[in-house]
Each structure stands twice: as C-alpha cells, then as structure tokens.
N, C-alpha and C positions, 0 to 999 in steps of 0.2 A: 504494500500500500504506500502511494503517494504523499507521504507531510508537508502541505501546502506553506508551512511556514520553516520546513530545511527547501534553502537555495543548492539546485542542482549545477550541473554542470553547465547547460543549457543559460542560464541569468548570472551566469557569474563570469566580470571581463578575465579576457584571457592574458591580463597582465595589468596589477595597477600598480606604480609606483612610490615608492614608497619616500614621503617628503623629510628630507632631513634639517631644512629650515626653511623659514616663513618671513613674508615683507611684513613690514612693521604695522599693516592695519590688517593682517590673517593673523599676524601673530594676537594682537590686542582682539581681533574674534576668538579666535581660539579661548582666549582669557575670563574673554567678556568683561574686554576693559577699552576705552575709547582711544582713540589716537593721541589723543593729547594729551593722556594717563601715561600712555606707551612711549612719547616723547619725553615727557617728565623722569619717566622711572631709569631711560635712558641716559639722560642730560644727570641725573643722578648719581650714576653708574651704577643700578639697580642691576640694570639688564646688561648685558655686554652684546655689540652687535658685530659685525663683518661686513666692511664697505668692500663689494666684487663690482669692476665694472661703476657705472651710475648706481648700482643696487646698494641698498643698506638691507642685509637682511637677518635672522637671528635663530639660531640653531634650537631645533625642537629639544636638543639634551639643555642647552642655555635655560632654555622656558621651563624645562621640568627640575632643574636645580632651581631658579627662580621661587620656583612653587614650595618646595622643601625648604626652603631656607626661610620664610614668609611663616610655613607651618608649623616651626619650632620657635 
C-alpha cells in the first residue's frame, strides 16, 4: 500500500543542493530577523561575514554558532 504522505521516488528532485551560506537578507529569513537587525549584528561583529566577488555572504555553520552562543 501506497502512504500518501512518504515522498517516492517519482516527487523527489533528483539532486538538491545543498547551501553552505546565505546573503544577508536569506540569512536574517532564515533567522527571522530583518535586514537591519542582520546589519547591526554584523557592524557589531555578532555575525562574521565573507565578502566573495560584490557578495557579502554568511556561512550557515556562522548562523548556527550565532545561535548557540545567543542560547547560553
């Protein structure tokens, strides 16, 4: 029997990739915190970022030590 809520082979893409960091207003979704939170905590040196290119962008292990260090 079919279980409508297990994803088969068929609905599942055949390759997603997997993000190892975020611009600075996916990263502050992610958070659920606004841009200009996300600037602040940066200008702070809360958050530490990586300018590549024109990109300012900020590593998902950054955001989850972020979170940890917040939670203690």
């Amino acid at each position: 029997m079919n279980d409508p809520t297990t994803p088969n082979a068929s609905t599942q893409p055949l390759h997603t990739p997997i993000r190892l960091a975020l611009g600075i207003e996916e990263a502050g979704s992610a958070l659920g915190l606004s841009r200009t939170t996300m600037f602040r905590l940066i200008k702070d040196g809360e958050i530490k970022v990586v300018k590549l290119g024109g990109r300012t962008i900020i590593s998902v292990s950054e955001l989850t030590a972020f979170l940890e260090r917040k939670a203690t």
